[in-house]
C-alpha positions in Angstrom: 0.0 0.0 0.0 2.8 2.4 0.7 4.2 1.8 -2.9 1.0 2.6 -4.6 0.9 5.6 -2.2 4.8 6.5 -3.1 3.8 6.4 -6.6 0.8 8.5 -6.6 3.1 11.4 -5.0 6.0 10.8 -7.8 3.2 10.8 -10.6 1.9 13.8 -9.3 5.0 16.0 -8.4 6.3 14.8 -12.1 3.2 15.8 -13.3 3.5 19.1 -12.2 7.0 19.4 -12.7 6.0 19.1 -16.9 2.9 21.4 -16.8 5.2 24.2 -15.2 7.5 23.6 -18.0 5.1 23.9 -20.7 3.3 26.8 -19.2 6.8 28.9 -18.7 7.1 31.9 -20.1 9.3 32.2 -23.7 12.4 33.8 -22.6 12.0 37.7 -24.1 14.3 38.8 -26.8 17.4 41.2 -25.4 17.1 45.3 -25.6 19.6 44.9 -28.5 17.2 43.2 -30.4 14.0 45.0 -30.2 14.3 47.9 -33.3 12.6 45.4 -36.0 10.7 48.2 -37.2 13.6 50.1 -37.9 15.2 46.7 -39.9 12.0 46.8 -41.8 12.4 50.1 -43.2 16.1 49.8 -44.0 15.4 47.0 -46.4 14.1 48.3 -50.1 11.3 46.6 -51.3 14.3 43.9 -53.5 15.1 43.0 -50.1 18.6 44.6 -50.4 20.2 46.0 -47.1 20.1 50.4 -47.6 23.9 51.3 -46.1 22.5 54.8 -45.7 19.4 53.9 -43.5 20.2 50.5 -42.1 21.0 50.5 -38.4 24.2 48.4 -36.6 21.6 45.7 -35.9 20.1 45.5 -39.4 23.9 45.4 -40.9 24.8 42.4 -38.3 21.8 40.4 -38.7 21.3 40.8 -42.6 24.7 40.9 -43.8 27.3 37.9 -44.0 30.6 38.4 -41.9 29.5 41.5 -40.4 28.8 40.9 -36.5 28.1 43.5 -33.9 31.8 45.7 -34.0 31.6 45.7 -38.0 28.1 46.7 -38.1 29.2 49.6 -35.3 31.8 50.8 -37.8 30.2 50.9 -40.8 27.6 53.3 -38.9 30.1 55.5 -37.5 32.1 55.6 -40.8 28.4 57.0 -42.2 28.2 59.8 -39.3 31.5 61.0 -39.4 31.6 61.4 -43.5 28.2 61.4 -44.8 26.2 59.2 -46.8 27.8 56.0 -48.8 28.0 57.4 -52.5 28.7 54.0 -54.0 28.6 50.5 -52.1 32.7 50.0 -53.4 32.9 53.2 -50.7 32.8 50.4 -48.1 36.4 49.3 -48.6 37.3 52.3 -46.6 35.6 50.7 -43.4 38.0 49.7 -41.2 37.7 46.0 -41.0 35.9 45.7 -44.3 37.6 43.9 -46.8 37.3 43.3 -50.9 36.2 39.3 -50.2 33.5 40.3 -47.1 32.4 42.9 -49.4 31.8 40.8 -52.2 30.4 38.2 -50.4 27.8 40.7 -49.2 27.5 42.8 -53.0 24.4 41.4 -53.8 22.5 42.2 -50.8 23.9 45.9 -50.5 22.3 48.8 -51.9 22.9 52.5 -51.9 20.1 55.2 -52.0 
């Protein structure tokens, strides 16, 4: 009778144990990550990446090779000397090279 008893109380605390799983909350997306308005709008209507609208995040999550310090640079490079006149104007990025860039050609635009 105690086993059956013993039984009943693992049953019911694994039970519970897999319902609280289930009914967790999804883990919410980080700060960083929350602009995907903004990624919306820097992508033309070809689905090409704009280097003169896109944001860090849109450049690291869009474009091959590019992660968060790359994506930073290319942004400040923008501020400090204007607009992108041509996407070859990337080569002057530090960190940007001729094979990331034309890995990424087909996806860049400039407006």
């Amino acid at each position: 009778m105690r086993t059956g008893y013993f039984y009943s109380l693992v049953f019911a605390l694994l039970t519970s144990a897999s319902i609280a799983a289930v009914a967790a909350p999804a883990v919410k997306p980080e700060a960083g990550n929350a602009p995907q308005v903004q990624q919306m709008s820097a992508a033309t209507p070809s689905g090409k990446v704009d280097l003169n609208k896109a944001d860090a995040s849109t450049l690291q999550s869009e474009l091959s090779g590019i992660g968060e310090a790359k994506a930073q640079a290319i942004v400040a490079y923008r501020e400090s000397n204007g607009a992108f006149s041509s996407v070859d104007e990337l080569l002057e990025v530090k960190g940007i090279g001729k094979a990331l860039l034309d890995k990424n050609r087909e996806k860049l635009v400039v407006n």
